[in-house]
BAMI-645191 format. One record per residue: residue in one letter; z, y, x of N, C-alpha, C in turn. Coordinates in steps of 0.05 Angstrom, whole numbers, padded with zeros to 5 digits, always signed. Each point is the difference from the previous one (the first is absolute). Last residue first. Layout:
BEGIN
aZYXZYXZYX
...
END
This chain:
BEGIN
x+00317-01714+04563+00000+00003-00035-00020-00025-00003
x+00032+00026+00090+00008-00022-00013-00003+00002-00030
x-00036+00073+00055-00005-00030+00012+00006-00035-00011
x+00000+00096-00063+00012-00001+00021-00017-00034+00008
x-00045+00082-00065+00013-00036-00001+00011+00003+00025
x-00058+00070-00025+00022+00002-00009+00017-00029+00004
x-00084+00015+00048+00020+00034-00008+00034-00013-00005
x-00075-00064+00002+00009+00006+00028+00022+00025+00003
x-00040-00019-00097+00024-00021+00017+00011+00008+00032
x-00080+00042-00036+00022+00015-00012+00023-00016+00009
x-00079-00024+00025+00002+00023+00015+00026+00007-00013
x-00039-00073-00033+00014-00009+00024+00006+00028+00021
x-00040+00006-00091+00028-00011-00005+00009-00003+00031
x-00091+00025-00004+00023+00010-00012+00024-00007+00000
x-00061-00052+00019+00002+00014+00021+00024+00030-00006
x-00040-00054-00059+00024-00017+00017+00003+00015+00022
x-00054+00034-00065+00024-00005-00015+00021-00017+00018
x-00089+00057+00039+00013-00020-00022+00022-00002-00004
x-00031+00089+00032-00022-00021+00002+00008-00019-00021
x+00053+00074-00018-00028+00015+00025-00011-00021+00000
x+00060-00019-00092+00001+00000+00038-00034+00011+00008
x+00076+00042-00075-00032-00006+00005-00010-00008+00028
x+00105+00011-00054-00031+00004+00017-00014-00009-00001
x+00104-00014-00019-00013+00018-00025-00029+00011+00016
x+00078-00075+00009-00027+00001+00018-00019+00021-00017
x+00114-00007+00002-00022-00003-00008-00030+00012+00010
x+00103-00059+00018-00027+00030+00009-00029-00002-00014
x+00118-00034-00027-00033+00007+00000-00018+00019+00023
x+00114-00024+00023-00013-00004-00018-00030-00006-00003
x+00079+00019+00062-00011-00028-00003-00012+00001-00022
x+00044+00069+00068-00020+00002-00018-00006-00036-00005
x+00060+00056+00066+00004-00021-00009-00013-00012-00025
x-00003+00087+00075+00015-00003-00034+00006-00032-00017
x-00051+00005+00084+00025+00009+00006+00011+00006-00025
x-00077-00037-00016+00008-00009+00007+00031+00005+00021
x-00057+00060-00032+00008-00009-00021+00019-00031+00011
x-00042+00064+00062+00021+00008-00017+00010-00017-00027
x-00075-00025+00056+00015-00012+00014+00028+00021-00015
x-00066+00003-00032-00004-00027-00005+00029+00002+00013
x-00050+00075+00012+00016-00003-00031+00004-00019+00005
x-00036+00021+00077+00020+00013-00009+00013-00010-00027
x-00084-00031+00012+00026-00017+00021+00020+00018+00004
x-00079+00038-00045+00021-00017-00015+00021-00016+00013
x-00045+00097-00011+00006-00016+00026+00023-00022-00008
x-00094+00056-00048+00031-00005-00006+00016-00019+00025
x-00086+00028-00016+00007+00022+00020+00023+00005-00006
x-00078-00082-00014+00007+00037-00005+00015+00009+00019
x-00018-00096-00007-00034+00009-00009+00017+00032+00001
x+00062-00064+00007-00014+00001+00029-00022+00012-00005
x+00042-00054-00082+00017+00022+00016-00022-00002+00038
x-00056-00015-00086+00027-00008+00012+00011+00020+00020
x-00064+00053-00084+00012-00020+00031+00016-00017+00005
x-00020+00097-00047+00020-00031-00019-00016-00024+00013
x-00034+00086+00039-00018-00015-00018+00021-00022-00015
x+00039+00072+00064-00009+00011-00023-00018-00025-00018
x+00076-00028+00039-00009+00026-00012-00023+00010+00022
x+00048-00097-00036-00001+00020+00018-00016+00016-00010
x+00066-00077-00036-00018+00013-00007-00009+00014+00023
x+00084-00066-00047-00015+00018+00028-00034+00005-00018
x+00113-00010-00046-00034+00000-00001-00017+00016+00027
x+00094-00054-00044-00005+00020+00020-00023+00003+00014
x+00090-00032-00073-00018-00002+00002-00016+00019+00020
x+00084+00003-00036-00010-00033+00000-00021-00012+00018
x+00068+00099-00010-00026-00020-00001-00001-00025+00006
x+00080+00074+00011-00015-00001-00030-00027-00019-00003
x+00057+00000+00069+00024-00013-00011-00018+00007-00035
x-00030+00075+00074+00006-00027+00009+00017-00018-00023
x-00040+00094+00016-00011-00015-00021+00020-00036+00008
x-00006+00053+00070+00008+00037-00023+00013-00030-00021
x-00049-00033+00069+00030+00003+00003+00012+00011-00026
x-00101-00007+00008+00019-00026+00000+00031-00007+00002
x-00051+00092+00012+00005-00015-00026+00011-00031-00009
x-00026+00050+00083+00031+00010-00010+00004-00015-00026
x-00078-00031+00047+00031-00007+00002+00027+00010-00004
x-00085+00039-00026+00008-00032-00003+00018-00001+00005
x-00040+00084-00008+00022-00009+00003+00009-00028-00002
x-00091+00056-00049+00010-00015+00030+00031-00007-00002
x-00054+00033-00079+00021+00019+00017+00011-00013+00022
x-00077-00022-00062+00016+00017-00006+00006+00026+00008
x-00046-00082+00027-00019+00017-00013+00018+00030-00006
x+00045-00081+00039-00006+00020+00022-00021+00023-00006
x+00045-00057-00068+00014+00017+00010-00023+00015+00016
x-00045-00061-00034+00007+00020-00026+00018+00012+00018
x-00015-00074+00046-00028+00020-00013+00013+00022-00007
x+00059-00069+00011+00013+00014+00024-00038+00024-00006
x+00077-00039-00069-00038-00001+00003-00002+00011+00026
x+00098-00043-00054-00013+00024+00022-00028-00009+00013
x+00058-00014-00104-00020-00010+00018-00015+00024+00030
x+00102-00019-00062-00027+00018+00006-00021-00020+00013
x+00066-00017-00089+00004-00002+00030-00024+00022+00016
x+00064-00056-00096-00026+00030+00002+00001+00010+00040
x+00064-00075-00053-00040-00001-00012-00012+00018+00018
x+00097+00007+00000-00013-00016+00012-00029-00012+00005
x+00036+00099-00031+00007-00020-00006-00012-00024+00022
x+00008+00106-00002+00022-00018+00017-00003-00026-00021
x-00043+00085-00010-00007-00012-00017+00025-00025+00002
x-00004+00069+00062+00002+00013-00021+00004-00016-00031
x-00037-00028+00095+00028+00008+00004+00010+00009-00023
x-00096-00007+00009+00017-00032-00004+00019+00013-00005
x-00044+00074+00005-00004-00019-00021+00026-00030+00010
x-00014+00047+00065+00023+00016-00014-00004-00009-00029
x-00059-00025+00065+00023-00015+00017+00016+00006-00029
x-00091+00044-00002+00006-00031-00014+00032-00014+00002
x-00020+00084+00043+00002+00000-00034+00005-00029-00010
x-00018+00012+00091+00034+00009-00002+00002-00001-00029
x-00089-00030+00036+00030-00024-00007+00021+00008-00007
x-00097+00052-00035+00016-00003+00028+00027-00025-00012
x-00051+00033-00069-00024-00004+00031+00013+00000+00015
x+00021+00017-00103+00004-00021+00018-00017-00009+00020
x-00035+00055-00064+00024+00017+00007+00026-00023+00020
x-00108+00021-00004+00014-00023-00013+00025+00013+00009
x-00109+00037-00006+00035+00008+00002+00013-00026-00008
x-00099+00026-00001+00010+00001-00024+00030+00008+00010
x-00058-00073+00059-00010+00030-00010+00021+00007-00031
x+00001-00074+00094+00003-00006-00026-00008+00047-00018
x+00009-00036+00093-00037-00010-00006+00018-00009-00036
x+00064+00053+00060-00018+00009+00012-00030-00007-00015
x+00094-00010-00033-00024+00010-00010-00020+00011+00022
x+00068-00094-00017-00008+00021+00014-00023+00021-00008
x+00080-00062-00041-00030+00003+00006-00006+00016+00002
x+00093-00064+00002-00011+00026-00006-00023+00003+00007
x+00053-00082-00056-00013+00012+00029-00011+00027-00006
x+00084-00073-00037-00014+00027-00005-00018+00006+00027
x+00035-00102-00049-00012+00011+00020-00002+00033-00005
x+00054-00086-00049-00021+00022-00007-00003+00017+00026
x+00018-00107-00041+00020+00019+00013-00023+00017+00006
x+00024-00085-00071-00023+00025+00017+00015+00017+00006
x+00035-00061-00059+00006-00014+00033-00020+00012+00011
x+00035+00033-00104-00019-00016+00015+00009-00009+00034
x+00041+00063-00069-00002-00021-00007-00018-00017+00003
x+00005+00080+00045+00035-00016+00013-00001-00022-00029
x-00076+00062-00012+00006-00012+00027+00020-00017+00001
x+00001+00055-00071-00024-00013+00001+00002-00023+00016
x+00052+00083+00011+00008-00028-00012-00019-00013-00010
x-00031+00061+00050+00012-00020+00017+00018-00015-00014
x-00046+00062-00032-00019-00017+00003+00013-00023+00009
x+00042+00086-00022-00003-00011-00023-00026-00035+00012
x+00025+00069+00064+00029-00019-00003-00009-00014-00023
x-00068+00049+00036+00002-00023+00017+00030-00012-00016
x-00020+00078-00040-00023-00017-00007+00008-00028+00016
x+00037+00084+00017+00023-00003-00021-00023-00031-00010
x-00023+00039+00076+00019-00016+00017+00022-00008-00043
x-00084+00052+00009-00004-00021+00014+00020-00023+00000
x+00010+00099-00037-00019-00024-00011+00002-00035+00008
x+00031+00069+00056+00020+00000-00018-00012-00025-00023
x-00060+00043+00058+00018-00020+00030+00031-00012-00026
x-00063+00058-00037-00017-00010+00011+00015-00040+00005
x+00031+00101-00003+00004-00015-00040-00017-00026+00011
x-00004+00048+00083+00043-00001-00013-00014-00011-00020
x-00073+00033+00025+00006-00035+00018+00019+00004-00009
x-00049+00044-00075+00009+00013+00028+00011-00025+00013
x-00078+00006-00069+00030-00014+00001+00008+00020+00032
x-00093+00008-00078+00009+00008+00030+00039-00010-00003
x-00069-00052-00054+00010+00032-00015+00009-00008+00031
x-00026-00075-00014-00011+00004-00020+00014+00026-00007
x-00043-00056+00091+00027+00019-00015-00008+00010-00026
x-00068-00067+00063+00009+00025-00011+00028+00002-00015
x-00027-00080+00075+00006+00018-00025+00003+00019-00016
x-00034-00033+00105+00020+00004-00017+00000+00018-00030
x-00083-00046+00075+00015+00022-00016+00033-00004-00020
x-00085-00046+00087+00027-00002-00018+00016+00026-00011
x-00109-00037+00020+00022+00019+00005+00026+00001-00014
x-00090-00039-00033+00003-00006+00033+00026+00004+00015
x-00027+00039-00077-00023+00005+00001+00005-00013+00038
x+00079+00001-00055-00013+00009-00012-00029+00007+00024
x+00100-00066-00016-00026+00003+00016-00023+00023-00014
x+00115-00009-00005-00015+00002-00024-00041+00002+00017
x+00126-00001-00005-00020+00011+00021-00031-00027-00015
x+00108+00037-00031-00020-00018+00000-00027+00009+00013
x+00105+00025+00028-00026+00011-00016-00020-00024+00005
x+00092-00013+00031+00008+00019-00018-00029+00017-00009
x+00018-00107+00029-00016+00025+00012+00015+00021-00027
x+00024-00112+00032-00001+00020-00027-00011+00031+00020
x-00010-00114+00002-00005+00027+00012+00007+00010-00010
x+00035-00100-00015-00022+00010-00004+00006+00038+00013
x+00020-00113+00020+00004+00023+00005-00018+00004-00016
x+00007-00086-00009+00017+00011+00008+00019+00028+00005
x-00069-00072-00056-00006+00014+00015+00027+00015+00012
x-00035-00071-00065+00014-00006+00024-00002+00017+00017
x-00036-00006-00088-00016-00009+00013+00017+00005+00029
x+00039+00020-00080-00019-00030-00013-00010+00001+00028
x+00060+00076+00016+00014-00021-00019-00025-00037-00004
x-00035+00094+00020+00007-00015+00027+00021-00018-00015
x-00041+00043-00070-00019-00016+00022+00008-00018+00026
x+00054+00051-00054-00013-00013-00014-00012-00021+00012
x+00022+00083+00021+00022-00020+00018-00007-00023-00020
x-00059+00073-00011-00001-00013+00034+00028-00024-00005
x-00006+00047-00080-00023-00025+00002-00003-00006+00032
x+00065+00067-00021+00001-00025-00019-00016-00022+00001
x-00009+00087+00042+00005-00021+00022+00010-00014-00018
x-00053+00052-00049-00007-00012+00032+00015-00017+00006
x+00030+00053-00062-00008-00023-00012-00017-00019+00016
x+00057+00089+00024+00015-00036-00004-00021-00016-00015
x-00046+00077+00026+00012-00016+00023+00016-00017-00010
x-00036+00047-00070-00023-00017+00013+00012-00012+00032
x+00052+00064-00046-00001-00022-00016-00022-00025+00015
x+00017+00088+00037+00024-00021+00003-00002-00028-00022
x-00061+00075+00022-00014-00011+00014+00031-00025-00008
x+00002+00090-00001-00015-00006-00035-00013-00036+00011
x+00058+00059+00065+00013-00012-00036-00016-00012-00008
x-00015-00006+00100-00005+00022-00022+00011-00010-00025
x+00015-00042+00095+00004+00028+00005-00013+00019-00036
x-00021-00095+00024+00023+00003-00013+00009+00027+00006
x-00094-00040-00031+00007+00023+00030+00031+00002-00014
x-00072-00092-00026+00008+00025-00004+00015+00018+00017
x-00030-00096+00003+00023+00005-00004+00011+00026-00015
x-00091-00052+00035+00008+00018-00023+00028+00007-00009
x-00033-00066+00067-00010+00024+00011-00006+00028-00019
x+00080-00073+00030-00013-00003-00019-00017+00035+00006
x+00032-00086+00066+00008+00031-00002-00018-00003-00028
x+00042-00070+00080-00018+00007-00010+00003+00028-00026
x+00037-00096+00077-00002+00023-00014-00020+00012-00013
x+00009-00090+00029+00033+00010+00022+00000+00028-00024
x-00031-00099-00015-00018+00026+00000+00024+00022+00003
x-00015-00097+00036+00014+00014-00017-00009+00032-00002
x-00028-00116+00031-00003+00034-00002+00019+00013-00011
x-00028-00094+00006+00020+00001+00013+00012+00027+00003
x-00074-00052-00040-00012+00005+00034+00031+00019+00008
x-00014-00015-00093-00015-00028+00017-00002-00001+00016
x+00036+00078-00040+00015-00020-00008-00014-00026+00009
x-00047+00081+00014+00022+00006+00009+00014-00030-00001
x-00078+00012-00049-00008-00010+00027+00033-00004+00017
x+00015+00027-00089-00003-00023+00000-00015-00015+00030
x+00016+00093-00023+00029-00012+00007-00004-00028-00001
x-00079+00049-00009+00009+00009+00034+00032-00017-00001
x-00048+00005-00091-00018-00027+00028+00013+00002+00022
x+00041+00064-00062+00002-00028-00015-00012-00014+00026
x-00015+00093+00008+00022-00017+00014+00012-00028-00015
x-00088+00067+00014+00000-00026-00014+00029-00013+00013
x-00017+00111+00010-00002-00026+00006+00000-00017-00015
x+00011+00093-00025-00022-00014+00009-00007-00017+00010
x+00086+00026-00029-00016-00001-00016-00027-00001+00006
x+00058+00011+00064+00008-00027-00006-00019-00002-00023
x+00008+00062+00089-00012-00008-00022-00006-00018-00029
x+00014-00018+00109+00003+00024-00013-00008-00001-00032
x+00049-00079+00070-00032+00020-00015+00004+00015-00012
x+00044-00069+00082+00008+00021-00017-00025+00012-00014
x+00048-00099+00041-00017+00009-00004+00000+00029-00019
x+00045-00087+00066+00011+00018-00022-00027+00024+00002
x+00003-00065+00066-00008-00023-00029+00014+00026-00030
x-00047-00013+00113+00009+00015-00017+00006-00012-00025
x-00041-00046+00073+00033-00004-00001+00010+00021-00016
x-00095-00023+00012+00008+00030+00018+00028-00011+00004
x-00048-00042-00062-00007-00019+00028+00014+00026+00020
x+00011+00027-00090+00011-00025+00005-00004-00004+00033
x-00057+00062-00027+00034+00009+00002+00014-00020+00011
x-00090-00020-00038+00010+00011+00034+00021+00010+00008
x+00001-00027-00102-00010-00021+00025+00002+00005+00030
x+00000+00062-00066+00019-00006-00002+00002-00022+00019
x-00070+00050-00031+00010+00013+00018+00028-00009+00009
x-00051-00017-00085-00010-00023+00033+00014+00021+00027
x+00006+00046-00085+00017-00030-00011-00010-00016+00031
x-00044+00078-00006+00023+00004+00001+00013-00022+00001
x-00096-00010+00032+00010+00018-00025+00029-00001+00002
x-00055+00016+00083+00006-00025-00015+00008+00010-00024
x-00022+00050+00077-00018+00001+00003-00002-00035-00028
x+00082+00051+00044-00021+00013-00027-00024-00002-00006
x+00090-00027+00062-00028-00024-00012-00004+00013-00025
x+00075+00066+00015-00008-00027+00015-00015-00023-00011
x+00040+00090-00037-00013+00002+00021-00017-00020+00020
x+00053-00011-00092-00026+00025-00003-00011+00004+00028
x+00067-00060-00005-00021-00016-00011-00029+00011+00005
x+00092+00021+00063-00007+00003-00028-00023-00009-00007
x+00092-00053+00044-00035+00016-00001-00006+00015-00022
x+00097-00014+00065-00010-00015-00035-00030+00009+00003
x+00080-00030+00077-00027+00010-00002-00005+00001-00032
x+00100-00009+00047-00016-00020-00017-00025+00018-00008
x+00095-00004+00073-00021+00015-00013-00021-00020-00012
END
């Protein structure tokens, strides 16, 4: 297993691009931000590239809502310029969400619909959009993340909020590029069942985002029982990402050394 940080949650009290440094001294060295068009990612891949970084992932926050027709042109031209981006600036992964979700007055709102869609023309939309993107994709070395988002603190409706939808996206789409990302937040916001889900879902993720619930927490701040999960994944034989998708309760080392004791074996 290999820790990635996220930028947006950790040493916020620094500007973004210096957030990279304490990472470093952390032993973190793959790095995830939200948001790509609002970041300065020219300076962040060049701090990245002098200090050994890699900028693990990251998401375009105008992609547009692939669940609506009128919305399909402006999604391939999105992710034309995300893979664009991750292509010149070394980025690896990028997110894909079946609704663009959108801060309005503080508060995360999902995209208005441009004419009422029933989820069938919706869920049909979606999946006829992801194949036209993904040749896009498969002429690049970016590999594409689907996460589902939870509508407990997202408002509006996202029609991809649980893993069994997101699981059936990958499965449907079946290319090598296109994988799940399991958010263990967003599920238990959902629809709990972790560990059914780690099984359910198994052979589809790379990747494997702690979080706790309810404040997105290290693991041990809620009421997600993580030495359970650690110790399932590790019976599944999980060698991939964990991603540090939180807000540490105190510091950042202290953090990290609460989450390691979880998830790292004696001899990791």
């Amino acid at each position: 297993m290999e820790f990635t940080g996220y930028l947006d949650f950790w040493f916020t009290d620094r500007p973004l691009v210096e957030r990279v440094e304490p990472f470093m001294d952390l032993g973190i060295k793959r790095y995830d931000v939200w948001c790509w068009r609002s970041v300065p990612m020219a300076d962040l891949a060049a701090e990245c590239k002098l200090r050994g970084g890699i900028i693990n992932s990251s998401f375009d926050e105008d992609m547009g809502n692939l669940v609506d027709p009128a919305d399909n042109e402006k999604t391939l031209k999105s992710w034309a310029e995300s893979l664009e981006m991750a292509e010149r600036y070394g980025v690896e992964h990028l997110f894909i969400f079946s609704n663009n979700v959108d801060i309005i007055d503080g508060k995360e709102w999902t995209r208005k619909l441009s004419r009422n869609i029933t989820p069938a023309e919706q869920y049909a939309n979606l999946l006829s959009q992801t194949e036209k993107i993904m040749k896009l994709v498969e002429q690049t070395n970016v590999e594409v993340w689907v996460e589902a988002l939870n509508e407990f603190h997202i408002q509006g409706g996202v029609l991809v909020h649980d893993h069994d939808l997101a699981a059936d996206w990958v499965r449907r789409i079946d290319h090598p590029q296109f994988r799940l990302s399991f958010d263990c937040f967003h599920q238990q916001r959902t629809a709990g069942n972790l560990m059914y889900g780690m099984e359910a879902y198994w052979g589809l993720y790379p990747t494997f985002h702690v979080g706790d619930v309810p404040t997105r927490q290290e693991p041990g701040t809620g009421e997600i029982n993580f030495p359970n999960i650690a110790r399932k994944l590790h019976e599944l034989g999980f060698d991939g990402l964990i991603g540090l998708e939180f807000r540490p309760s105190e510091t950042e080392e202290l953090a990290l050394e609460r989450v390691k004791e979880i998830f790292l074996k004696k001899d990791d």
